[in-house]
C-alpha positions in Angstrom: 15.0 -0.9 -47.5 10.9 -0.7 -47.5 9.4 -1.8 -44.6 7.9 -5.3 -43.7 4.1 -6.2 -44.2 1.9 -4.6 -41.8 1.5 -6.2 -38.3 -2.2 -6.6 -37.1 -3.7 -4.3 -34.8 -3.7 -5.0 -30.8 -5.2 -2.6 -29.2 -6.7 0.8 -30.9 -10.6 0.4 -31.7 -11.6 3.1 -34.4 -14.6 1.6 -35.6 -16.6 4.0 -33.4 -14.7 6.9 -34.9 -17.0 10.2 -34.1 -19.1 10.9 -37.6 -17.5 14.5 -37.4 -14.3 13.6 -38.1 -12.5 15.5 -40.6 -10.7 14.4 -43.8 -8.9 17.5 -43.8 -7.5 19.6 -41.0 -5.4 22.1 -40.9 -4.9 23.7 -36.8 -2.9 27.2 -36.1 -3.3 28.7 -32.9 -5.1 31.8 -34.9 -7.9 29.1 -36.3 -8.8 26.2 -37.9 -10.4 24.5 -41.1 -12.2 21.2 -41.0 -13.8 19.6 -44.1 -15.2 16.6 -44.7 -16.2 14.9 -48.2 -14.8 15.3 -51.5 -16.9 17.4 -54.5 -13.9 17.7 -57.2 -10.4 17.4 -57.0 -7.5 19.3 -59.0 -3.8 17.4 -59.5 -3.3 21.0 -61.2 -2.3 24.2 -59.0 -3.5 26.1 -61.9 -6.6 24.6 -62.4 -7.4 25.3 -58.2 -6.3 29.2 -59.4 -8.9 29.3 -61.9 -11.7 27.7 -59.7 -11.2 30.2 -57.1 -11.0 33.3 -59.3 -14.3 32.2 -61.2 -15.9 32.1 -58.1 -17.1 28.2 -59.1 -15.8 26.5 -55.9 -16.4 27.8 -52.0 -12.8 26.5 -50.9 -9.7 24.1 -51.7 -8.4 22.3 -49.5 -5.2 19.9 -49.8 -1.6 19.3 -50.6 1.0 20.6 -53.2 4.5 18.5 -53.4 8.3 19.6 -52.9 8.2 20.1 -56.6 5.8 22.5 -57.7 5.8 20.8 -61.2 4.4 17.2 -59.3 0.7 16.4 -59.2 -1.2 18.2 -56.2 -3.7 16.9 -54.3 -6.4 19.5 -53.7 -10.3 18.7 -53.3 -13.0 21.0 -53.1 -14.9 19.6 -49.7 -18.8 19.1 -49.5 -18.7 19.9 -45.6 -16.6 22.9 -44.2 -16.1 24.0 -40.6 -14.1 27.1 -39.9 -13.3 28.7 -36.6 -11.3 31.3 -35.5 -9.8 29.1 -32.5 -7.5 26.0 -32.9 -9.1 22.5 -33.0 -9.7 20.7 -30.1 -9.3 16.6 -30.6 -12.4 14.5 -30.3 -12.1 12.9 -26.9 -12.3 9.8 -28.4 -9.4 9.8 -30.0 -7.6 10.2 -26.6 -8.8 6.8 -25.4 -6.7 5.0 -28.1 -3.8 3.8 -28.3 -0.7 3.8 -30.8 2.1 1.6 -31.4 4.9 1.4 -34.0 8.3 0.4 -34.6 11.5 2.0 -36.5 12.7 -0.6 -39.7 15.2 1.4 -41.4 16.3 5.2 -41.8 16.9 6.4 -45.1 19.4 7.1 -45.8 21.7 5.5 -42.5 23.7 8.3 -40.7 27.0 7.2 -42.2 25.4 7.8 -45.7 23.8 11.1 -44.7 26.9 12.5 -43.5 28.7 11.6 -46.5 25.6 13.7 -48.3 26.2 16.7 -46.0 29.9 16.8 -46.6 29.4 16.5 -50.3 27.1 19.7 -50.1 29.4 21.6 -48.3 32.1 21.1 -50.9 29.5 21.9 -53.2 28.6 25.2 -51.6 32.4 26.1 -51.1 32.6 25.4 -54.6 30.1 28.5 -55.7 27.4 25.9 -56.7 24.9 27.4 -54.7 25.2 29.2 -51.1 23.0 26.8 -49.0 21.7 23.2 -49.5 18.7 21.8 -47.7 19.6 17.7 -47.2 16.5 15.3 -45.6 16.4 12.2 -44.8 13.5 9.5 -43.4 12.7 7.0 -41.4 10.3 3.8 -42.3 8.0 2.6 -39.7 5.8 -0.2 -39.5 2.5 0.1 -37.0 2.3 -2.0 -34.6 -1.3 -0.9 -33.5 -3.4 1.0 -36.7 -1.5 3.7 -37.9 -4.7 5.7 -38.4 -4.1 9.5 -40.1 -6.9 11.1 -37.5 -5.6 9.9 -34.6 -1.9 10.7 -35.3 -3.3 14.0 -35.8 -5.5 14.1 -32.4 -2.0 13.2 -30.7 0.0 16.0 -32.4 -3.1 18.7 -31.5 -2.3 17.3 -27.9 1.0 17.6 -28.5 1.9 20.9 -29.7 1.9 23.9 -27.3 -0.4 25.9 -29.6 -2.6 22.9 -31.2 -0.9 23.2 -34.7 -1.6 19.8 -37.3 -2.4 19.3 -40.3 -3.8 16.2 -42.0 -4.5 15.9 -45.9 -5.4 13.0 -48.2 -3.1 12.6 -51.1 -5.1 10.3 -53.2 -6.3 13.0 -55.8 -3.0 13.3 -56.6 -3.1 10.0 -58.4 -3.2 5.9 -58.2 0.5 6.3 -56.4 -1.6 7.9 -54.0 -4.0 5.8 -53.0 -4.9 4.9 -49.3 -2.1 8.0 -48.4 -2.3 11.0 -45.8 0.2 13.6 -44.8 -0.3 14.2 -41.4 1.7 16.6 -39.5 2.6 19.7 -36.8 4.3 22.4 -38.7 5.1 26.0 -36.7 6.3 27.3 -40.2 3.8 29.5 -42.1 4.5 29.7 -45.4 2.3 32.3 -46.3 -1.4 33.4 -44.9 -3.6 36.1 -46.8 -6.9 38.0 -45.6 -8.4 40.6 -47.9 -5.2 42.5 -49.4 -2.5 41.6 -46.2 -0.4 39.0 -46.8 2.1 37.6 -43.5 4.8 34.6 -44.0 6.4 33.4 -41.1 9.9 31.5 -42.2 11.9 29.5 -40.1 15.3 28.8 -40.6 18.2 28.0 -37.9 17.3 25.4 -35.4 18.7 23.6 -32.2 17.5 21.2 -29.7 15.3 22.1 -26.6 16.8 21.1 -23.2 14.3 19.7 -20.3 16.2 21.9 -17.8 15.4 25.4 -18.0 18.2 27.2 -17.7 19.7 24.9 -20.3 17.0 25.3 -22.3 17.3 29.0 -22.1 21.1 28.5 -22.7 20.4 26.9 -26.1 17.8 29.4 -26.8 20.9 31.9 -26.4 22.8 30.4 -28.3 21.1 29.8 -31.7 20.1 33.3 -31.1 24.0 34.3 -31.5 24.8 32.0 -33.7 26.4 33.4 -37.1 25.7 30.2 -39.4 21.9 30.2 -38.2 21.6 33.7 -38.9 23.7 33.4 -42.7 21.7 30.4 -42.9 18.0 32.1 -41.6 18.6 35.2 -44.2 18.7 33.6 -46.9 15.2 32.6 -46.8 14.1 36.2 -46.0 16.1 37.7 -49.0 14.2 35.2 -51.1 10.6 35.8 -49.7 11.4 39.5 -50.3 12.6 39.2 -53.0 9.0 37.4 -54.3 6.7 39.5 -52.4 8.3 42.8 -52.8 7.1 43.6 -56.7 3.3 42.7 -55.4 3.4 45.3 -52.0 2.7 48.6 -51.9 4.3 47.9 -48.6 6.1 45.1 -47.0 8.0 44.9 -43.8 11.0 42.1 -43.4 12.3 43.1 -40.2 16.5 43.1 -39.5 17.0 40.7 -37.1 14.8 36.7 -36.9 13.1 36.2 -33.1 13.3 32.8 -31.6 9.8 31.0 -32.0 9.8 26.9 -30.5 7.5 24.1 -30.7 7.6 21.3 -28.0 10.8 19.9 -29.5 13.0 22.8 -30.9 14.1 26.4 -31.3 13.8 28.3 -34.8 15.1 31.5 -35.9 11.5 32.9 -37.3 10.8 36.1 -39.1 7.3 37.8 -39.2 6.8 39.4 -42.4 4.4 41.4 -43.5 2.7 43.4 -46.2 -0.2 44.6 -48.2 -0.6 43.4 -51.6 -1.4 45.9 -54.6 -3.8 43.5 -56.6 -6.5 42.4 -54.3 -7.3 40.0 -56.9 -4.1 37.8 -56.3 -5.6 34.6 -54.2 -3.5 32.8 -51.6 -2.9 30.0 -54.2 -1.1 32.4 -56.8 1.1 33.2 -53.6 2.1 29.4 -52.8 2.9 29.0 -56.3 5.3 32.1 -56.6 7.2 30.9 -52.8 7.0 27.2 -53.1 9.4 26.1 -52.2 11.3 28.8 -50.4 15.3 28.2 -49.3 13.9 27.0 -45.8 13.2 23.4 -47.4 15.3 23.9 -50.8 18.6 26.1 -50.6 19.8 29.3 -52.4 19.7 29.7 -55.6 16.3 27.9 -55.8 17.4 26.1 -59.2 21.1 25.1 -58.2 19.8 23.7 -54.9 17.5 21.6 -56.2 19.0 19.9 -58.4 21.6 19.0 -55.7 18.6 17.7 -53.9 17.3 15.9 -56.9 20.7 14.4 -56.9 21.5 13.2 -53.8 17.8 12.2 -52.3 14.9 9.7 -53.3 11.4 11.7 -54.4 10.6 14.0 -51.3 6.6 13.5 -52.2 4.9 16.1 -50.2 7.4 16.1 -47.7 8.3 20.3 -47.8 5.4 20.7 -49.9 2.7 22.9 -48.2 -1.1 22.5 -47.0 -3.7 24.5 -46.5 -6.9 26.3 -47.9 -8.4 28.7 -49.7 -11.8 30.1 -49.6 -13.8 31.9 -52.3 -12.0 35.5 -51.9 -8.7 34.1 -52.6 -8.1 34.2 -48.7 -6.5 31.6 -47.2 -3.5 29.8 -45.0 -0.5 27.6 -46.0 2.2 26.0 -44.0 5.4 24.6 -45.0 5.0 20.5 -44.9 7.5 19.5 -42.3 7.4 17.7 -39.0 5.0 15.1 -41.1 4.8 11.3 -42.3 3.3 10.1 -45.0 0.9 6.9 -43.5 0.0 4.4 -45.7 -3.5 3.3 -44.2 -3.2 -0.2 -46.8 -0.2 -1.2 -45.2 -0.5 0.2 -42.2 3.4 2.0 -42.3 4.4 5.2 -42.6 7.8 7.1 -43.8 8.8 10.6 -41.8 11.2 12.8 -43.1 13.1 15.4 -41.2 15.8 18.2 -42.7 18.2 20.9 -42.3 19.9 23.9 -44.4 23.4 22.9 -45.3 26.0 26.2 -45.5 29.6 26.5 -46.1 30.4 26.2 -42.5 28.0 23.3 -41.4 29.4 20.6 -39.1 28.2 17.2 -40.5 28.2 15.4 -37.4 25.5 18.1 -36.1 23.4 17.9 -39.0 22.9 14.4 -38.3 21.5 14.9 -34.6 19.0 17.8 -36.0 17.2 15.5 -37.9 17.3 13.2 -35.0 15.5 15.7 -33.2 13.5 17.0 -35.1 12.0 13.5 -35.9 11.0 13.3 -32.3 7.6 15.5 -33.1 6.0 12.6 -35.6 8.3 9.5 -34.0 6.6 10.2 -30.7 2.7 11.1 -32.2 3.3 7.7 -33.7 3.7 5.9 -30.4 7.8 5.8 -30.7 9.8 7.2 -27.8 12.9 5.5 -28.4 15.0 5.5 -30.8 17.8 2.7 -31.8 20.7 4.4 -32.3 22.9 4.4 -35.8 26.0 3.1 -37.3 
């Protein structure tokens, strides 16, 4: 069901928006790139490749979709700021308010859980070994949905100040008036001079607001056998990619527990050092995107189940990020993000989770329920109605 027309703003004021705010961000707790303007734009990955390795362009910024194969949205910025320290939100931005309202999920839980069972019959089948389902929610603002300040809220938000905010409209008239704005803890893939790190998250359960709960769930994805299966595949893939271009690489045994404000993950640091210090960041993305974290395993089987079962994912478990001149740059998986439609004023969130052989339906369901909580709440939504 797409959302009604766009109710009229109450109570935000943006008009005296600070002149140094950015039109792309992206915020890790090791640093943070702000640009502002737009000099060229590439729909093409390859074409952004090119640029960088000709030395023509001093960084890309942007967005590149679920499907590799979709048009990107990557622009070359006029105005750069770089700093080795998250970003801090204008205090502006924390005098405004934001307001929205849930219309519809997409699909309904009964739907989704259908889905889920169909992919573990799949899976049990030998059609691929695990299946990563999302589904959405539509909301309507209720104040302006404005991209910069859902992105000053999530800074605020997230323990270590990670968002990211990108405009999509290079990537075509479909585009236009979009952002992806978002809080991801996942790194895809980071690369400075010939060391290349990817930090892959797979396994997750719900934070408690007690602390020895909390500590108790901690525990207990920690032991949990179908996180773990579910957490190794993603590694085995990743090493699988990165091993051929390392002289050395280090995927260590066991994941480590890593949380955000919301959830714990099964994370694993990996590391190595790349044999052709001429590959750039961007030839990286385009040999992980997308890895089993947001897809399933085999890549190919998995996504055609996806392509199957879902509507167009968009950017949604794409990536964003940068690259500078050297090749160097960070990229983080495109998750814990909405799409905002600044003509409308709505916006659609999307939230997933890996589907194995012996996945319980009924919890799949209340992951994404949780792990929509990041973006429901930066959008002014703390309640949610609950599901048939």
């Amino acid at each position: 069901m797409e959302p009604e027309k766009p109710a009229q703003s109450q109570r935000s004021d943006l008009g005296n928006r600070p002149v140094t705010t950015p039109d792309f961000l992206l915020s890790r707790a090791s640093g943070s790139v702000r640009t502002q303007g737009i000099a060229k734009t590439f729909t093409s990955l390859d074409d952004a490749i090119n640029a960088i390795t000709a030395k023509d362009v001093e960084m890309v910024v942007g967005a590149v979709p679920f499907d590799i194969e979709e048009p990107s949205a990557l622009i070359v910025p006029r105005n750069i700021v770089r700093t080795s320290f998250p970003s801090e939100p204008p205090a502006f931005f924390r005098l405004q308010h934001v307001a929205a309202r849930i219309d519809s999920f997409s699909p309904t839980a009964t739907v989704h859980k259908r889905r889920v069972k169909d992919a573990i019959s799949a899976i049990r089948d030998g059609v691929a070994e695990k299946i990563v389902l999302a589904r959405s929610v539509f909301v309507t603002g209720e104040d302006v949905l404005d991209p910069q300040l859902i992105a000053a809220r999530l800074l605020d938000g997230s323990p270590r100040q990670e968002a990211y905010l990108a405009d999509l409209s290079p990537a075509g008239p479909e585009f236009a008036d979009k952002w992806l704005v978002g809080s991801s803890p996942e790194l895809l893939v980071s690369k400075r001079g010939n060391k290349v790190t990817c930090h892959p998250l797979a396994g997750s359960i719900a934070r408690e607001q007690d602390p020895h709960s909390d500590a108790l769930a901690a525990r207990t994805l920690r032991n949990s056998g179908k996180d773990r299966s579910e957490h190794r595949f993603v590694t085995l893939a990743i090493e699988e990619t990165l091993r051929p271009l390392c002289s050395e690489l280090n995927v260590p045994e066991s994941p480590s527990l890593t949380s955000t404000r919301e959830m714990w993950h099964l994370g694993t640091h990996i590391t190595g050092t790349l044999r052709d210090t001429d590959f750039t960041v961007l030839d990286l993305v385009k040999l992980l995107q997308p890895t089993p974290a947001v897809g399933g395993w085999p890549r190919r089987p998995a996504m055609d189940f996806i392509a199957n079962h879902e509507g167009p994912r968009r950017f949604y478990a794409g990536t964003v990020g940068w690259c500078d001149a050297n090749g160097d740059g960070d990229w983080v998986v495109a998750i814990r993000c909405a799409e905002v439609d600044t003509a409308r004023n709505t916006a659609q969130a999307w939230a997933g989770g890996g589907i194995v052989a012996d996945s319980e339906p009924a919890s799949e369901i209340q992951e994404t329920r949780d792990k929509l909580r990041t973006m429901l709440r930066a959008l002014g939504i703390v309640d949610t109605p609950r599901e048939r």
